[in-house]
N, C-alpha and C positions, 0 to 999 in steps of 0.2 A: 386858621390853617394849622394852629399848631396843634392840632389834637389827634393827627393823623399819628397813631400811634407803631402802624407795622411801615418799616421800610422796607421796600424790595430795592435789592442795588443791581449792580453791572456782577456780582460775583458771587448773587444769593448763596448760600449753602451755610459754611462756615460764620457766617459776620453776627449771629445772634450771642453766642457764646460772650464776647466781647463785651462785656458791661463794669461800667466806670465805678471804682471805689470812690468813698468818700472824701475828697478832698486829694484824689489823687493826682500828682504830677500828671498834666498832661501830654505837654510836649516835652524837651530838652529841657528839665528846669521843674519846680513849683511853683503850679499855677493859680497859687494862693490869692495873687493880684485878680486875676481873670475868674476866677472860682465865685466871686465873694458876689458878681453878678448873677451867679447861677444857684443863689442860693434856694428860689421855687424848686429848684429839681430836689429838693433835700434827699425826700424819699422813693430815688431814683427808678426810673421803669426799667426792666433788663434794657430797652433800647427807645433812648431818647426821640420823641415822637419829631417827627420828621418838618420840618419848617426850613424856608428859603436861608435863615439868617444862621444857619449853622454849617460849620464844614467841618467834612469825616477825617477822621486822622488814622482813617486804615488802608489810604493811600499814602504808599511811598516813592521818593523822588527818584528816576534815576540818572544814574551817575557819569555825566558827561567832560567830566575830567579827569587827563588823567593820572594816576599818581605815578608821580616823578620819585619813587625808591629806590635804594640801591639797587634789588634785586633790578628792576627797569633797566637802572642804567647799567648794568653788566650784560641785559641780553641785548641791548642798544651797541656795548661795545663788539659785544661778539658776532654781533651781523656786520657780512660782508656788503659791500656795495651791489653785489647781484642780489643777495636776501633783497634789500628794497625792491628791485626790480621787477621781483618776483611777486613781491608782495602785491607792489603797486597792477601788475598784471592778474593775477588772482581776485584782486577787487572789480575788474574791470569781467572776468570770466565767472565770478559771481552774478554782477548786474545781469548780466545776457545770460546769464541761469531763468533770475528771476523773472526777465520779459517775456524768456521762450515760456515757460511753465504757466505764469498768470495768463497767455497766450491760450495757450492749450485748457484750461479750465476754461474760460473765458469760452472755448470753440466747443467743449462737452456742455455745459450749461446752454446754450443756443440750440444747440444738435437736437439735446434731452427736451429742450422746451417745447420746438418746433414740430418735434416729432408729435410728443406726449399731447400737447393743444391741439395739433391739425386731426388725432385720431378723435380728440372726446370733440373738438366741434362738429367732426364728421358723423357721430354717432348722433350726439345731438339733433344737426340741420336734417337726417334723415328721419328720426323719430318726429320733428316737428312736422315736415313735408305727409308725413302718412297719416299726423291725425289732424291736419288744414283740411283734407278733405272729408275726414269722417266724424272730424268732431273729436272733443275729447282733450283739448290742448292739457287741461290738468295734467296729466299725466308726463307732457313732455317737459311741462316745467317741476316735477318731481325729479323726475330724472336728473335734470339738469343741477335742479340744488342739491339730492343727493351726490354725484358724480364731484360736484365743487367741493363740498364737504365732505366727504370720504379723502379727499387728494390732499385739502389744508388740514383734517385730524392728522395725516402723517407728518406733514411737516410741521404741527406744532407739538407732538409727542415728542419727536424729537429734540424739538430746540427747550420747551418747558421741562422735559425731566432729565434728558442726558446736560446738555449744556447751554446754560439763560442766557449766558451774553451773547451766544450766537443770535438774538433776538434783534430784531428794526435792522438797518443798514451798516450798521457798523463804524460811521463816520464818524460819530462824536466819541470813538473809542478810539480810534485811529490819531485822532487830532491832538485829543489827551496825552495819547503815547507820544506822538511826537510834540509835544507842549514836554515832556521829560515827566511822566506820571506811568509808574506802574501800578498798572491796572490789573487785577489778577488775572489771570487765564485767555487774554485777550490773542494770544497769538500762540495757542496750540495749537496742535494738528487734530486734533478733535476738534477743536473750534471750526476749523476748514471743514470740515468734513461734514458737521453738522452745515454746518454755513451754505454749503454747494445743495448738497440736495432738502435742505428748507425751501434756498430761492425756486427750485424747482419748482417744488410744491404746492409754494404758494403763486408763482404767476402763472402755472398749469389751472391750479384750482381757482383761476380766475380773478381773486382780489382786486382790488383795485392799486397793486403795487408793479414795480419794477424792477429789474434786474439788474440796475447797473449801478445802484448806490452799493452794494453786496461785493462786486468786484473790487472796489475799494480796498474792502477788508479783508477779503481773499489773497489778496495780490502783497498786502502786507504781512499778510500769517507765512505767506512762501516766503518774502525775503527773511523773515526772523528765522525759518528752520532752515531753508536754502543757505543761508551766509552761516551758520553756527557749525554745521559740518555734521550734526545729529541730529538724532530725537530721539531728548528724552522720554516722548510718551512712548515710541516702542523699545527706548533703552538699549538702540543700535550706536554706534558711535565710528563715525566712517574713520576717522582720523583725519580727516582734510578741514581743511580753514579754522588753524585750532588758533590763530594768530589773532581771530577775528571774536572771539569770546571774551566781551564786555563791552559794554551800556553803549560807549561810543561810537562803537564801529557796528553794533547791532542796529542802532537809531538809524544811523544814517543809510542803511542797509532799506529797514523800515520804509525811509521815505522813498526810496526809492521803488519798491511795492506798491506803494500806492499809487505814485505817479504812473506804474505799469498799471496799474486796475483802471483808472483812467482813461488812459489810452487803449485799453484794449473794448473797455464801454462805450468809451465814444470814438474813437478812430481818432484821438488827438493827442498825439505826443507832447503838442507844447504846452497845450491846457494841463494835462498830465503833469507836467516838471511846474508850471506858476501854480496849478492847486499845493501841489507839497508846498512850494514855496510860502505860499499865501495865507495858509490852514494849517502849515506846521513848521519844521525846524525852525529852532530858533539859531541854531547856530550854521553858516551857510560858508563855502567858500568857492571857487570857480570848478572847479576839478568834479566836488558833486555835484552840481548842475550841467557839468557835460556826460558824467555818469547816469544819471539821472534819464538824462535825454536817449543816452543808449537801451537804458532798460524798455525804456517806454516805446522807442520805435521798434523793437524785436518783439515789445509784446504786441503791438498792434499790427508788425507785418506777420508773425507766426500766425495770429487769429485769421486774419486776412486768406492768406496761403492754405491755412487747412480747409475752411470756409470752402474756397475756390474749388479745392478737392472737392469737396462734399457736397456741390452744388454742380457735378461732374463738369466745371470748366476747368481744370490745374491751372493756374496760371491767369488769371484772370482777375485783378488783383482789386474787384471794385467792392469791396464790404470789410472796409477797413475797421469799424467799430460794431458791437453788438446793438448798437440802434444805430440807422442809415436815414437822417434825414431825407437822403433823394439827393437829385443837384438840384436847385433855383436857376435857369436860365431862362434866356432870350427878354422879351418883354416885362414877364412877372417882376425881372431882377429889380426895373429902375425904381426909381423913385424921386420927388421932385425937394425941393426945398418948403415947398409951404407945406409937405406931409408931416416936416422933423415935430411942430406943435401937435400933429395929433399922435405921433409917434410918444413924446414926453407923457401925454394924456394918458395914453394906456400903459406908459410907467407906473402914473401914480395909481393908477386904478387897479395894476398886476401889485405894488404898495401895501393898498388898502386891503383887499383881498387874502392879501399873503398876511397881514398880520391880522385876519381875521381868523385864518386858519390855524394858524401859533395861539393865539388865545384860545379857539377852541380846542387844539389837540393840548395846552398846558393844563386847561382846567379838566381833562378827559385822563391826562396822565396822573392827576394828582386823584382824582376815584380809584384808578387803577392800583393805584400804590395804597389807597387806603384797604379796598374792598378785593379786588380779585390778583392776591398774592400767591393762594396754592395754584401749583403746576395741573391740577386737574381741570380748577377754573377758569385758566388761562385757555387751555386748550377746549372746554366748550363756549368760549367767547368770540375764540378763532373761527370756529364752524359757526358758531350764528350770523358772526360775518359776510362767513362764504357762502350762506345759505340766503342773507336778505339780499347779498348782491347779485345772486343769480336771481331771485324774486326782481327784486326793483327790475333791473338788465329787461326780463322776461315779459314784465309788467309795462315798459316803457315801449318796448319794441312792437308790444299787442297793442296797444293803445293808438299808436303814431300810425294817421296814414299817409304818410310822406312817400310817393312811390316813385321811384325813378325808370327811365327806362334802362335797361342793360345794351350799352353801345357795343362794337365791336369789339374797342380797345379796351373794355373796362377792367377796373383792378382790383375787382374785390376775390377776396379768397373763397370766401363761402357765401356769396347773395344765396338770402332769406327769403322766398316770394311773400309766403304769406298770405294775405288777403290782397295781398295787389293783381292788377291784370299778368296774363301770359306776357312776357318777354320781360317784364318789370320785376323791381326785386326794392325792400324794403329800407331806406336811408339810415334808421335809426339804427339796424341792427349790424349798418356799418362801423358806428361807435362803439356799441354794445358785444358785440358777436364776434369778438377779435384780439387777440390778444392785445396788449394796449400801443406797443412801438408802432403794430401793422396801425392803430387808428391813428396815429401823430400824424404817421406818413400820408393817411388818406386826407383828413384835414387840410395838410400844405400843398398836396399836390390835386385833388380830383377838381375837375372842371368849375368852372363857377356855375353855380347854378345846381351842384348835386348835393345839395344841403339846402331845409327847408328850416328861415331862422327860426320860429320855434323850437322844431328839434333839434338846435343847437342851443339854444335857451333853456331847454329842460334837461338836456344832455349835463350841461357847464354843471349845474344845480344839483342834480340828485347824484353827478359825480363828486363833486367838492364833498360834500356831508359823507359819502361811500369812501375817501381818498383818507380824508380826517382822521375817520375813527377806524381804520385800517392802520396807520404809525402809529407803532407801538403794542401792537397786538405782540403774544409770544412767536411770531414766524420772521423769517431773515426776509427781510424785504426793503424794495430802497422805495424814498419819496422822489426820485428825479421825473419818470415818468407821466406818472399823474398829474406830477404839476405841470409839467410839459402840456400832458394831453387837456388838463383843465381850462390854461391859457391858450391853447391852439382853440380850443371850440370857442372862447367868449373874444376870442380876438378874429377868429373866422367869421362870427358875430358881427364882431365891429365893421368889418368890412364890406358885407351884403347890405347891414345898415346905411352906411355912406355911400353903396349905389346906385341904394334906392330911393338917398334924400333929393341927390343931386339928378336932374334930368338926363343929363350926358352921362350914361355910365363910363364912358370909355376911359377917362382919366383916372377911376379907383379902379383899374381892368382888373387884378386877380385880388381876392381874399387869402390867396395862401399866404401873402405877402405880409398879412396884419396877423392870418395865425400863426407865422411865427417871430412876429413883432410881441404878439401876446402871449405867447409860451416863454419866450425869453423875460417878457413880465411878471409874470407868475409865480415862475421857477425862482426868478432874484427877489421875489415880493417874500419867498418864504424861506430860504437859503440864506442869504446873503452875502453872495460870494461874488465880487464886484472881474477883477482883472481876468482870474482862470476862467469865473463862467463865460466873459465876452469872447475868451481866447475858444474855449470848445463848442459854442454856439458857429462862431463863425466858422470852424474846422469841420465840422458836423455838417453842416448845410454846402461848403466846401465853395462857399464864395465871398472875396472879401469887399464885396458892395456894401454888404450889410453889416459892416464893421461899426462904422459911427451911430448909426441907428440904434442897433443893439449895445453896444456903450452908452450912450444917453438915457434907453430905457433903463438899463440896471441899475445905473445910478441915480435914479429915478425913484425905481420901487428900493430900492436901501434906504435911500436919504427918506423917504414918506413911511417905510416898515419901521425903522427901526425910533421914527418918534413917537409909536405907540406901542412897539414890544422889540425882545430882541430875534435872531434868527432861529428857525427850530431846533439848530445842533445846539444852539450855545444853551437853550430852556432846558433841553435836556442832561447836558453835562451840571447846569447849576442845580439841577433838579436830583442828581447824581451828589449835591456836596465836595464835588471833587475841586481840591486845589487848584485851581487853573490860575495860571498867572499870565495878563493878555500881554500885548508891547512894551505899554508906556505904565508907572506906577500911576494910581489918580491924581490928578492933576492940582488939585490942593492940598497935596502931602506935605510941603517941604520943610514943615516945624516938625513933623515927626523925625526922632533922630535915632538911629539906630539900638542907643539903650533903651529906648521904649519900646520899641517893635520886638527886641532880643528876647530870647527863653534864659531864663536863670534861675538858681544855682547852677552849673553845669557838672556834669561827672565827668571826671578827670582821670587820665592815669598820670603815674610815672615809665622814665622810658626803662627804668630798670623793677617790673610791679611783679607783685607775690601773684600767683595762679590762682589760688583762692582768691583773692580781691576779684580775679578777673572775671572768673565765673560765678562770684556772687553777681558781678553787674551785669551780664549779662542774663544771668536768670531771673532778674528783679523783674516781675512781670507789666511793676507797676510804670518803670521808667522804660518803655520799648525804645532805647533809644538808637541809633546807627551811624554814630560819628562819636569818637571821645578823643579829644584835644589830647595831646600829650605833653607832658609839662616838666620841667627838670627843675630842683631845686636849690637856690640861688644861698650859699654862707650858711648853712644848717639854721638859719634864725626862725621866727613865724612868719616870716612875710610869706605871700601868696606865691606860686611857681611861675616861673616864668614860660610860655609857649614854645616847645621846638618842633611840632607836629601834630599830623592827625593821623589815627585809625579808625578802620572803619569794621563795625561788628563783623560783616564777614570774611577779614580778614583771619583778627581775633581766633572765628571760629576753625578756619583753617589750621592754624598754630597749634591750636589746642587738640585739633584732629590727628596732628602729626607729630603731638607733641614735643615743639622748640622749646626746651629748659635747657637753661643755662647748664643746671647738673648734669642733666644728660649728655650735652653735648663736649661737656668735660670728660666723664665718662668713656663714652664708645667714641671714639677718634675715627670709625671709620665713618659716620651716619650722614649720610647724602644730604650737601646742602636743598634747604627749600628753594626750588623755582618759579619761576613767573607760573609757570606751565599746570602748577600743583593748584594753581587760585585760580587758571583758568577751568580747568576740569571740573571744579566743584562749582562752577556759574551753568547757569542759574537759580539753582534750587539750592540754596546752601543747609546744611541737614541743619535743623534745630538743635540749639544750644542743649535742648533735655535728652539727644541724641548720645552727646558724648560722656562717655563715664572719666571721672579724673577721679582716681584714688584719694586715701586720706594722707596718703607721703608725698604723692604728685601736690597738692595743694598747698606742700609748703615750698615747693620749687619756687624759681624767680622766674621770668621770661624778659628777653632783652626784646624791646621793640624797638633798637634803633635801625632795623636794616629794611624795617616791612613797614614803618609809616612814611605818611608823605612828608617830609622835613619844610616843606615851603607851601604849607596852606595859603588859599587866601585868606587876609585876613583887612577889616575895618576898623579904623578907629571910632570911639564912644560916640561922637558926635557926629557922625556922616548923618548925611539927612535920606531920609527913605528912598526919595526917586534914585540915588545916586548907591545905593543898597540895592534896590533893583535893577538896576540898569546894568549894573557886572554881575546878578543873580543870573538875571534874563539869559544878558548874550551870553555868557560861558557856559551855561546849562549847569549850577551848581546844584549839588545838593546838600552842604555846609558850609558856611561864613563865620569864620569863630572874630567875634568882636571882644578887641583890646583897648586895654588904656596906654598912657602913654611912657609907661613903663612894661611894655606888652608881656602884660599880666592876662592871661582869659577872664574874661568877666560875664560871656554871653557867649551865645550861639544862633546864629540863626538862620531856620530852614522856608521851607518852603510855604508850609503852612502862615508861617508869621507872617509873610508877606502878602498871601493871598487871603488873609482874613481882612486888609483894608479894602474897600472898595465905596466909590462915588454914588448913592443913593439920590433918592430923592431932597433930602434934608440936608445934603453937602456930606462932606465922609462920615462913614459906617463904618463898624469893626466885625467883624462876625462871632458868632458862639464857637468852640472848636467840643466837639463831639462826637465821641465811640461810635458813628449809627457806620 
């Protein structure tokens, strides 16, 4: 695996440039120690060929603490008791910002789908009906795969050459971000934008994906530009919520986005607030979980209410989420106690399944990362896609004589006749011929008996292989669906089966009842998302009989997936190299002690440092480093300095944009102190240190850092042991620990990566490689 020489990441464009000196510091420190295992790499490639055991260092942390400086504590003393109130109200009219908005995307994506799909099935089902009689299907199934492929070339142009990360669902970018990892470009407004009409594109054009892994990410790009009060990509700047510019209050902003995408995908507010819970923040208090909860219910009654419009009832409030399981009543609902054993069964079977499909999409994503990296190839891989699944689709539903008859009540959108008699219409092409939410629905709800097992046998099948190698293609598309509709059909399956074993059909009365006993398998077999998915399964179906049932399956297919792989998002975040650092450090760490884990030497300033020192280290391209301890010096002897802060580079670069010198500030008597306000304006893109010019007389100025570092880092002593290192990494969201001795001297530093390079392998603890890719 290590020979896979090109990496594609989350922010292609820029990341090749970046290739490692020899012998070069890599983290906070020289990595002289860690180097000396890399010595294969001598005669280094521009980019280190991509293998599981390395992680990229061109992810950085962000910053979820916050600095307690003076300038802080002066705009702290200057607000009044209403400023809080204000504030704390402005948070709460941000949330209901972001529900209304991820709302309203949420209700155009639907609209755009609904519309776009019902017109190309309609052209389709008519072109088919005119040549069943005269002959000639070739041509309706040209149609059809060009039509599919014409709609997914636009939405993967899109996403392959304007913007890659708008690429798959966006979940494992989302999770990241709130794990405290900035990810580059993940929550622009071109990201949006690609993002909304990719999903278009691609569940118009048929794929075998869905829409509601995408809201996700959607829903988090509105709360980062919603709660900042701009955008810089159009370089407007409203001047409202400027209080809210930094890491902290963006993050949690963040999850709160998401929890609205949630809920406005599935109609479930509460699934919505335990996914963030569950998938992200690591830092949580009561206040955002009722925040949280607000967002999520405005975005799913907004979606709901425009919906109601647009369905000419106003007011009619039943399509709470962009997929509508249906309700489960009367009879279907029950279910007996001797079912729960075959219920677990197709736990573990949704399990197996789901990490079949993880193993085949990891070993499909590591070709792709070797072999089709250019944006042009990306985008005719997409269309061969959307060309063989109209073929298969096409080829399945010719094939199948499964003929039902058309009752009064029936609910198909577009029945296919086909070769079947007058009044009948074709079952297969009920799976096939539909967008994929309308085929979930038809699974759990059509009569028993309008599914013939085969064609649901061959359905499951030639879906699964069509769903696989669809994640990950260059189009926004979510995996919820498919997996839904995979386990609705092998669990609808199951159910026709066990009425056919037993004589007395009447006690296994409905299959809908197993297909979504088996969607709920499926979907956990290949996710693994244990509390939120039981929470939006049961909210989605909108009855809580099926509570326990679906709790016992998920934890079912987790407990049986994850003994042979892990869940799809996490293969691919690992597959990304990114830092991820999960709850608990691994569990046989605790001789590791903080000086071993630590980066050292460290760069240091003083709190009283020459300006040329400062932007020599800063420009040192080789130490990119983003925290410098600050250090005062103790009886002019050589002893080492002693710790009384940290800054952080873009503070640094702030100071030096506004030039705080001490001579200066001697000088001109009248020069406006710096304010908080000055470092928030320059968040988030803080200009490049090669931005600023500092003359050759400015460079011998001083700058006083005592009023703009944070005086009260955390900080560890030498021998803390690793869990107990992570454990106040974790929960506080750091993204520097400077470790001291016991004369707190700085001796170490350490970030995020140091932490996230141990991890529990096969062989008991692993370290990983750390690497440029």
């Amino acid at each position: 695996m290590a020979n896979i020489t090109k990496k594609v990441s989350w922010s292609s464009r820029a990341d090749e440039s970046g290739a490692v000196g020899e012998g070069t510091p890599l983290l906070n420190g020289s990595e002289q120690r860690r180097l000396s295992r890399q010595d294969s790499l001598a005669g280094r490639p521009k980019e280190i060929p991509h293998n599981e055991k390395l992680l990229s260092l061109k992810y950085e942390s962000l910053d979820y603490d916050n600095i307690e400086n003076q300038l802080f504590l002066e705009e702290e003393r200057r607000m009044s008791h209403m400023g809080f109130r204000c504030l704390e109200i402005s948070r709460w009219v941000v949330c209901g910002l972001i529900g209304f908005l991820t709302g309203l995307i949420a209700c155009f994506i639907d609209i755009v789908v609904e519309e776009l799909a019902g017109f190309k099935y309609q052209v389709v089902k008519e072109n088919i009906e005119k040549f069943t009689e005269v002959g000639g299907l070739s041509i309706s199934l040209l149609l059809w795969a060009v039509l599919n492929s014409a709609i997914v070339m636009v939405g993967a142009i899109i996403v392959a050459f304007f913007e890659p990360i708008a690429a798959g669902s966006g979940i494992p970018q989302i999770k990241c971000y709130l794990n405290g990892i900035k990810i580059p470009r993940v929550v622009r407004l071109k990201t949006l934008l690609v993002k909304v009409f990719g999903v278009i594109c691609s569940v118009v054009g048929g794929l075998a994906v869905g829409k509601e892994g995408p809201m996700i990410h959607s829903g988090a790009v509105v709360a980062a530009g919603v709660s900042q009060g701009r955008s810089t990509s159009l370089k407007r700047d409203f001047k409202i919520f400027e209080y809210f510019r930094r890491d902290t209050e963006k993050r949690d902003f963040v999850s709160a986005g998401a929890a609205a995408g949630v809920s406005a995908a599935f109609g479930a507010p509460v699934g919505g607030v335990l996914f963030s819970l569950e998938e992200g923040a690591s830092f949580w208090n009561q206040m955002l979980t009722w925040r949280i909860f607000f967002a999520s219910m405005i975005s799913t009654f907004t979606l709901n209410f425009f919906l109601s419009v647009y369905h000419q009832k106003p007011g009619d409030l039943s399509n709470p989420g962009l997929i509508n399981f249906g309700r489960f009543q009367g009879d279907s609902v029950a279910y007996n106690l001797y079912e729960i054993p075959l219920f677990i069964a197709m736990g573990a079977i949704g399990g197996l399944l789901g990490a079949l499909f993880n193993v085949l999409n990891y070993w499909l994503t590591i070709f792709r990362i070797r072999y089709v990296h250019r944006p042009c190839l990306q985008m005719m891989e997409a269309m061969l896609v959307a060309a063989v699944t109209a073929t298969v689709s096409f080829t399945m539903i010719y094939f199948s004589n499964d003929c039902q008859p058309l009752g009064p009540e029936h609910t198909e959108e577009y029945p296919l006749q086909l070769f079947c008699a007058d009044g009948e219409y074709n079952s297969m092409a009920t799976a096939f011929f539909n967008t994929p939410e309308r085929s979930v629905r038809s699974l759990f709800h059509n009569q028993p008996g309008t599914y013939n097992p085969l064609t649901l046998g061959l359905f499951t099948l030639t879906y699964f292989f069509l769903a696989c190698w669809t994640y990950g293609l260059a189009v926004s598309a979510g995996v919820f669906i498919p997996s839904l509709l995979i386990g609705a059909a092998w669990g609808r399956l199951c159910g026709i089966l066990l009425a056919s074993i037993t004589s007395t059909s009447s006690i296994w009365a409905d299959p809908g009842k197993y297909a979504l006993i088996g969607a709920a398998a499926q979907l956990g077999g290949i996710v693994r998302m244990t509390l939120s998915l039981t929470v939006i399964m049961v909210e989605a179906t909108g009855n809580v009989t099926y509570g326990l049932p679906i709790m016992l399956v998920l934890m079912t297919a987790k407990i049986v997936g994850d003994y042979f792989v892990e869940g799809l998002y996490d293969i691919h975040i690992k597959l990304q190299s990114v830092p991820f650092l999960h709850w608990e450090a691994p569990a046989t760490s605790h001789w590791l002690t903080a000086r071993e884990v630590m980066s050292s030497p460290v760069t240091c300033l003083n709190r009283i440092e020459k300006v040329g020192k400062i932007v020599d280290t800063l420009s040192n391209t080789s130490t990119n480093h983003n925290g410098f301890p600050v250090v005062v010096q103790v009886s002019g002897n050589d002893e080492p300095a002693k710790l009384c802060g940290l800054i952080l580079r873009s503070q640094l670069i702030v100071l030096l944009k506004h030039k705080v010198f001490v001579e200066l500030a001697r000088s001109r008597l009248t020069q406006r102190k710096l304010q908080l306000k000055d470092f928030r304006d320059a968040y988030p893109r803080f200009p490049p240190i090669q931005s600023i010019h500092v003359s050759q007389d400015e460079r011998e100025c001083m700058m006083d850092l005592t009023e703009f570092m944070n005086p009260t880092p955390y900080t560890v002593p030498q021998d803390t042991s690793l869990p107990r290192v992570f454990k106040l990494f974790r929960a506080l969201g750091l993204r520097h620990l400077v470790v001291v001795d016991d004369e707190n001297r700085v001796i170490g530093l350490v970030t995020r990566k140091d932490l996230a390079r141990y991890h529990l392998g096969k062989h008991g603890l692993e370290e990983l490689q750390l690497a440029q890719t």
